[in-house]
N, C-alpha and C positions, 0 to 999 in steps of 0.2 A: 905367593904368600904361603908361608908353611900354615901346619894344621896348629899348632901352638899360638901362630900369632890371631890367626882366626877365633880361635877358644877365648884369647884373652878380649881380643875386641867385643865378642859376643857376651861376657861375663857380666858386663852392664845390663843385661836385658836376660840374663840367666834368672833360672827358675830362686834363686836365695837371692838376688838381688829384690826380683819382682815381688817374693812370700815379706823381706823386708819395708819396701817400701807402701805395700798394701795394709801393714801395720801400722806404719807411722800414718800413715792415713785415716785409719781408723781412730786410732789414738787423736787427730787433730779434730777429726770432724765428733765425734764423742766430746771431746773438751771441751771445744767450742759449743755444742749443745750443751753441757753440764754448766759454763757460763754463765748461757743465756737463762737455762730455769732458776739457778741460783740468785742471778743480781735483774733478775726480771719477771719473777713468779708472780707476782700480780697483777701487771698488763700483761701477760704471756695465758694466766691462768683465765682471767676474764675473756682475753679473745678466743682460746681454746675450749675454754668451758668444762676445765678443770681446776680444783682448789689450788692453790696457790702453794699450802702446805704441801701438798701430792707431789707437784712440779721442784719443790725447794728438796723434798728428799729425794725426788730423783734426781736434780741435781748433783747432791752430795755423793749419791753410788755411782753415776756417771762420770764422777771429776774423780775417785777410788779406781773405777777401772780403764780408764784412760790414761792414766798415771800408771798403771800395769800394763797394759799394751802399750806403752811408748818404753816402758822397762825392755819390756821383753824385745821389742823391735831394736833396740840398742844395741842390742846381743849382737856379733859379727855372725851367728848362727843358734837363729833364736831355737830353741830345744822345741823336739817336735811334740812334748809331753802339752809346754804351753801354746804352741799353734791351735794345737786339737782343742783344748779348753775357750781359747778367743771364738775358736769358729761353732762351740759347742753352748758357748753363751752369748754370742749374736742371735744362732738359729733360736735359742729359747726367749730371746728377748722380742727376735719377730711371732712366735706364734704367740704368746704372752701379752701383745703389743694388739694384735686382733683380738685374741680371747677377751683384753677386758674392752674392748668396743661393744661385743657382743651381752658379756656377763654382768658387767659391772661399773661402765662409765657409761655419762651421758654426755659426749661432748658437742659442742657447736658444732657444726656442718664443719668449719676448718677444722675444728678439734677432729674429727672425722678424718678429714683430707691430711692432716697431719702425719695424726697414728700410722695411718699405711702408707704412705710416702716413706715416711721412715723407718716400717718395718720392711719396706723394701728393699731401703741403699742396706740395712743391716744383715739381712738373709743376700744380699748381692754382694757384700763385703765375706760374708760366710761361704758363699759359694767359690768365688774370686780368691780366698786364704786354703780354702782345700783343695783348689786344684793348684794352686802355686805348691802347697806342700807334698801333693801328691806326683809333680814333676822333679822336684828335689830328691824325694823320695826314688823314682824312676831311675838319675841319673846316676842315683850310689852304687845303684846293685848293678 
């Protein structure tokens, strides 16, 4: 098997393959939480032990940037300007995400369990898009 055919079979699993579909991932799993707060902020908010209002407008910015990372994942070579930004507003949405545990909410034990559960897949989705861009990155030069 030449070195050409090899390249192309590995290009599924290549570093722009990977940096794209760890978007569209984020993008689905972001949506689908922007959803949930939007058409269920009242039982969501109750079990959480956050208002309901809080959850409906994060909703609204969650289903905003969801809809931009599944833009930019579309791209056949999403620009590295917007990689850096997805993985630059994940990482501030995870420390943002304990800060207000600590500063500013009072949530139920879940509401607790929640916040860092998911500030975790979001800093592991940041981590996961930088070093996928950082291989891509590798392969140009």
């Amino acid at each position: 098997m030449s070195a050409t055919q090899l390249a192309s079979l590995a290009r599924p699993f290549g570093p722009q393959s990977v940096l794209r579909r760890l978007l569209v991932l984020d993008a689905a799993v972001t949506g689908v939480n922007a959803l949930a707060y939007l058409s269920l902020s009242g039982p969501l908010g109750r079990f959480l032990g956050v208002g309901s209002g809080l959850l409906a407008g994060l909703g609204v910015l969650l289903a905003v940037y969801a809809a931009a990372v599944g833009l930019l994942a579309s791209r056949r070579r999403p620009p590295t300007l917007g990689v850096r930004a997805v993985v630059e507003v994940n990482l501030a949405w995870a420390v943002v995400s304990c800060a207000a545990l600590v500063l500013w909410l009072e949530p139920s034990t879940a509401g607790v369990v929640w916040a860092v559960l998911q500030a975790l897949v979001v800093a592991g989705f940041a981590l996961l898009q930088h070093t996928a861009l950082k291989s891509r990155q590798l392969i140009q030069n």
